[in-house]
C-alpha positions as a printed NumPy array, in Angstrom:
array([[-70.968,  28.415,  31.217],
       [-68.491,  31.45 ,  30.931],
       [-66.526,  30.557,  33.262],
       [-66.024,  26.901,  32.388],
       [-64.86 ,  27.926,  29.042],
       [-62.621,  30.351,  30.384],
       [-61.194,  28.105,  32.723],
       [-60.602,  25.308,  30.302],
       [-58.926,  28.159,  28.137],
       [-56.401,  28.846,  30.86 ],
       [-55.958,  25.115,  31.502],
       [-54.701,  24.557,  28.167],
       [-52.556,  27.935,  28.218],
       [-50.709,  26.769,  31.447],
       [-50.157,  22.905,  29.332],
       [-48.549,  24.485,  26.798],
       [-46.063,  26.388,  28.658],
       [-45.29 ,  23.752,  30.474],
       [-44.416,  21.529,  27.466],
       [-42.392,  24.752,  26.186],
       [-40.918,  25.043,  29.202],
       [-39.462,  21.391,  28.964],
       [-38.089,  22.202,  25.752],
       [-40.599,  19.407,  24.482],
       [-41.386,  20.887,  20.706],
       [-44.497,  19.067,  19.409],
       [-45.453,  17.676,  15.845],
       [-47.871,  15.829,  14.37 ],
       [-45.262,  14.017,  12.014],
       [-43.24 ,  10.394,  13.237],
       [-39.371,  11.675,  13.235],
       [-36.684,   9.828,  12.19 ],
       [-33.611,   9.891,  14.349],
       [-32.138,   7.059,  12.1  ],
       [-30.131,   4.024,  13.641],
       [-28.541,   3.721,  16.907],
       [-24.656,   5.103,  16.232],
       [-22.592,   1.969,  16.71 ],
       [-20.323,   1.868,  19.701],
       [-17.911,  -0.795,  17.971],
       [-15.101,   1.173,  17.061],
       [-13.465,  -1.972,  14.521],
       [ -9.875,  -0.289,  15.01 ],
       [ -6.412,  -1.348,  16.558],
       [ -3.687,   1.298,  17.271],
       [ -1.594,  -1.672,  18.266],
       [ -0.529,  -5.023,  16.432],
       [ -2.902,  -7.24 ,  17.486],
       [ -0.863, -10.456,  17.629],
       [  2.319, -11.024,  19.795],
       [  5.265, -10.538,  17.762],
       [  8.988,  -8.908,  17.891],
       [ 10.41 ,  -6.799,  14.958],
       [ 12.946,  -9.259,  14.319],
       [ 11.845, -12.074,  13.237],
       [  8.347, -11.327,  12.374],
       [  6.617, -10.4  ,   9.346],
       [  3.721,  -7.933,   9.167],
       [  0.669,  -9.775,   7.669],
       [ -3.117,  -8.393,   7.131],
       [ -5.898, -10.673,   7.683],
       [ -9.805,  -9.839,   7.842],
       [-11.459, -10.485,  10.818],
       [-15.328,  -9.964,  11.675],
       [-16.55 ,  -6.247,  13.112],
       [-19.397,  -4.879,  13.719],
       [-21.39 ,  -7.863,  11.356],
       [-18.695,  -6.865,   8.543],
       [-14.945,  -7.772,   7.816],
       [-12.674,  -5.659,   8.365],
       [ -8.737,  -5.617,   8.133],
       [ -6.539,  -6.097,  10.841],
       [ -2.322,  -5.694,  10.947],
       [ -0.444,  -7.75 ,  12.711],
       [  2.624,  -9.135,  12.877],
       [  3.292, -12.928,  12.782],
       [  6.606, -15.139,  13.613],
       [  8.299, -15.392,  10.049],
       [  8.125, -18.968,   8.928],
       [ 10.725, -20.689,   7.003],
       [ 11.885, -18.637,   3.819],
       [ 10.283, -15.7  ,   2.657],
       [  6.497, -16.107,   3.098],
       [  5.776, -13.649,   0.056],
       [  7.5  , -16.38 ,  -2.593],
       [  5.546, -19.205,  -1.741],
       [  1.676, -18.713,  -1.831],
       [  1.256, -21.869,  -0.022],
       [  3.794, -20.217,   3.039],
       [  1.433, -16.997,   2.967],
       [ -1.957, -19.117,   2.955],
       [ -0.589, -21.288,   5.996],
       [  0.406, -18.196,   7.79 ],
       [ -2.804, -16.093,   6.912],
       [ -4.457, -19.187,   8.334],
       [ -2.758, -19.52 ,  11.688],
       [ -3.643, -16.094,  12.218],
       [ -7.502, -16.198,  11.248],
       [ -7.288, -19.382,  13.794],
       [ -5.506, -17.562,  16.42 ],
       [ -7.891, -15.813,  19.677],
       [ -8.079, -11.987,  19.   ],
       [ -5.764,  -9.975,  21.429],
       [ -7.065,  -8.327,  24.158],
       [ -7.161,  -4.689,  22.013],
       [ -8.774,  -6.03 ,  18.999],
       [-11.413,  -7.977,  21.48 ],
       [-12.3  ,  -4.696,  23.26 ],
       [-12.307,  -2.842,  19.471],
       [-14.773,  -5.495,  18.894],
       [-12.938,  -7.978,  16.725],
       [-14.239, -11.813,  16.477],
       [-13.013, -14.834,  13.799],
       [-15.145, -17.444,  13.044],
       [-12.219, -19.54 ,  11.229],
       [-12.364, -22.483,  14.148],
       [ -9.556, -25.684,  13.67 ],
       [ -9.053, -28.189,  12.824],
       [ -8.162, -26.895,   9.355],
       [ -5.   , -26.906,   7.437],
       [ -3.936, -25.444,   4.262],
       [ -1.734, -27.21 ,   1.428],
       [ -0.998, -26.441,  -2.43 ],
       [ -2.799, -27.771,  -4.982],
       [ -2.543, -31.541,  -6.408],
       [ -1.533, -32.609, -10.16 ],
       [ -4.342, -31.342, -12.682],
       [ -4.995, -28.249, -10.085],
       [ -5.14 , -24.936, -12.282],
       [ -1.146, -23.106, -10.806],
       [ -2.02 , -21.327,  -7.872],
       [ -4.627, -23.644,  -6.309],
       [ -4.885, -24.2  ,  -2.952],
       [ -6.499, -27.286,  -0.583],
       [ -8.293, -27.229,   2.411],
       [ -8.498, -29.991,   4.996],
       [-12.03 , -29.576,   4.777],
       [-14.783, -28.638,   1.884],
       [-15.345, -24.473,   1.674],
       [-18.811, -25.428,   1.463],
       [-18.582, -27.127,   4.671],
       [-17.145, -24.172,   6.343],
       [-19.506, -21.586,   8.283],
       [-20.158, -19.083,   5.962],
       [-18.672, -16.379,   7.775],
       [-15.05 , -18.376,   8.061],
       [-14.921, -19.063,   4.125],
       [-15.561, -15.311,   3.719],
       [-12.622, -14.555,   6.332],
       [-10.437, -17.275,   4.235],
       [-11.495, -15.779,   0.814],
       [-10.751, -12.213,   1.126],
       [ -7.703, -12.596,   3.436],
       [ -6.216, -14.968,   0.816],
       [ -7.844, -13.276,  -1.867],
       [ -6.049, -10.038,  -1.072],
       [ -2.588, -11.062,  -0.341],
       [  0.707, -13.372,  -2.177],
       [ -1.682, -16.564,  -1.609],
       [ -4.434, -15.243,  -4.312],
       [ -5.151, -16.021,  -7.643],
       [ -5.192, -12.003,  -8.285],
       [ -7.989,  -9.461,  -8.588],
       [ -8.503, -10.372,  -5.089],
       [ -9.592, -13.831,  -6.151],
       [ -8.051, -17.46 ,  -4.968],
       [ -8.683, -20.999,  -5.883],
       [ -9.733, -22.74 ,  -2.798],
       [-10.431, -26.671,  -2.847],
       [-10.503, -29.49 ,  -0.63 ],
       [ -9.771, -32.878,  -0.07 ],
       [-12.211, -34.384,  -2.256],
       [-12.371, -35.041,  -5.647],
       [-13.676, -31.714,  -6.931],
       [-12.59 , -28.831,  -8.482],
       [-10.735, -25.985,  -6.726],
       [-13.225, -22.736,  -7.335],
       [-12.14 , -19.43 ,  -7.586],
       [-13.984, -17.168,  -4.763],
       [-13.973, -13.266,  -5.541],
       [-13.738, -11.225,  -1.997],
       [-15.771,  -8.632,  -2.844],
       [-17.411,  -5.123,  -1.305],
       [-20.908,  -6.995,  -1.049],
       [-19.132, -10.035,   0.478],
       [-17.559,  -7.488,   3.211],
       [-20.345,  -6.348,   4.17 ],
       [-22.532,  -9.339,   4.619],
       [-20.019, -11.883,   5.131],
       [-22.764, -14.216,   6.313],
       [-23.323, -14.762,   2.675],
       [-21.805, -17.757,   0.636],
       [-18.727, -16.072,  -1.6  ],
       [-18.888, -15.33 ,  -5.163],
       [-17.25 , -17.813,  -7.656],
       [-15.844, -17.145, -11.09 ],
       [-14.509, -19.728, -13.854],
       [-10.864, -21.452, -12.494],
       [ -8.427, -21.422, -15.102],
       [ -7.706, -24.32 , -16.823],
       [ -5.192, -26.337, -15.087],
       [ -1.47 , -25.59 , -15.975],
       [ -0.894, -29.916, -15.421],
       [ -2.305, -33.169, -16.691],
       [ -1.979, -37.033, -16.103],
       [  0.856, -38.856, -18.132],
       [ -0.233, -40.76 , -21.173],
       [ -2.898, -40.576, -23.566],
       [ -6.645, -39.319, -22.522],
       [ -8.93 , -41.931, -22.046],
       [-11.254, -43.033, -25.258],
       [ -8.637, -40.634, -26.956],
       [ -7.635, -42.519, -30.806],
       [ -4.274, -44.216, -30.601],
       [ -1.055, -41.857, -32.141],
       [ -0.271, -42.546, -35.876],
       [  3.283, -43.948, -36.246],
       [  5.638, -41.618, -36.69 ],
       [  8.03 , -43.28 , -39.989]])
């Protein structure tokens, strides 16, 4: 009986420095290493679009990263007149980049867009609030994702509203809204875009308002 007990002593004496000898520490607690370190690194050293100096003008636009947005430079092909004095110049070039296939370096920095064509860009029509700007299709009809690209890449640039804000319609009937690009919105841009009251339109119809009473003469 001695020597069983002994022997089981020395059993679990040689266990234990084998487990120290592996450099194995054990605990009775669950640890935490926390998540996975991500291997995306959501960063260009280069522009990411082909462009010369002359004749090109740098532009930022936010592309999807890592399941966030992030900001990428590049430089686009200057478009007739200065793109920073016409909103509507600055939203149709934003958009041809957001449509465009990443480059090779922002592809292998992990760099997607979900903004897919056919989709166009325009200014606003009469009774728009100033600054308003039409889609070829319905924001809410867009992939989540792509409006969030659109809002925060117009939002943040000459094409906004300001306070990173623009009004963004389309070609129906309604209401341009005005969609906020916010830190939330950046970071789950799967979500739909926070909206905020539109100004009130800067134009109206000619002639009197409907069920309106009829002007007094004037003697």
């Amino acid at each position: 009986m001695r020597l069983r007990t002994l022997g089981s002593a020395a059993g679990a004496v040689a266990l234990a420095a084998l487990v120290a000898g592996c450099g194995i520490r054990t605990t009775s607690v669950p640890v935490d290493a926390g998540a996975a370190p991500s291997r995306v690194p959501c960063s260009v050293a280069e522009d990411g679009t082909a462009g010369t100096a002359a004749g090109s003008v740098p532009v930022r636009v936010f592309l999807v990263c890592g399941s966030q947005l992030e900001t990428v430079d590049r430089r686009s092909p200057l478009p007739e007149g200065k793109a920073d004095a016409d909103p509507v110049r600055t939203a149709r070039l934003l958009l041809a980049q957001l449509l465009a296939v990443p480059s090779e370096a922002e592809r292998q920095a992990g760099f997607t867009t979900a903004v897919r064509g056919p989709l166009t860009v325009g200014g606003g029509r009469r009774g728009d609030p100033a600054g308003a700007l039409r889609l070829s299709r319905q924001p809410e009809d867009l992939a989540p994702v792509a409006l969030s690209q659109l809002v925060c890449s117009f939002g943040e640039s000459a094409a906004g509203a300001g306070d990173r804000t623009v009004l963004l319609g389309g070609p129906g009937p309604y209401a341009p809204k005005r969609y906020r690009c916010t830190t939330e919105l950046r970071e789950r841009p799967e979500s739909v875009p926070p909206t905020a009251p539109p100004a009130t339109a800067t134009a109206s119809p000619s002639g009197p308002v409907p069920g309106s009473p009829p002007a007094a003469p004037t003697g």
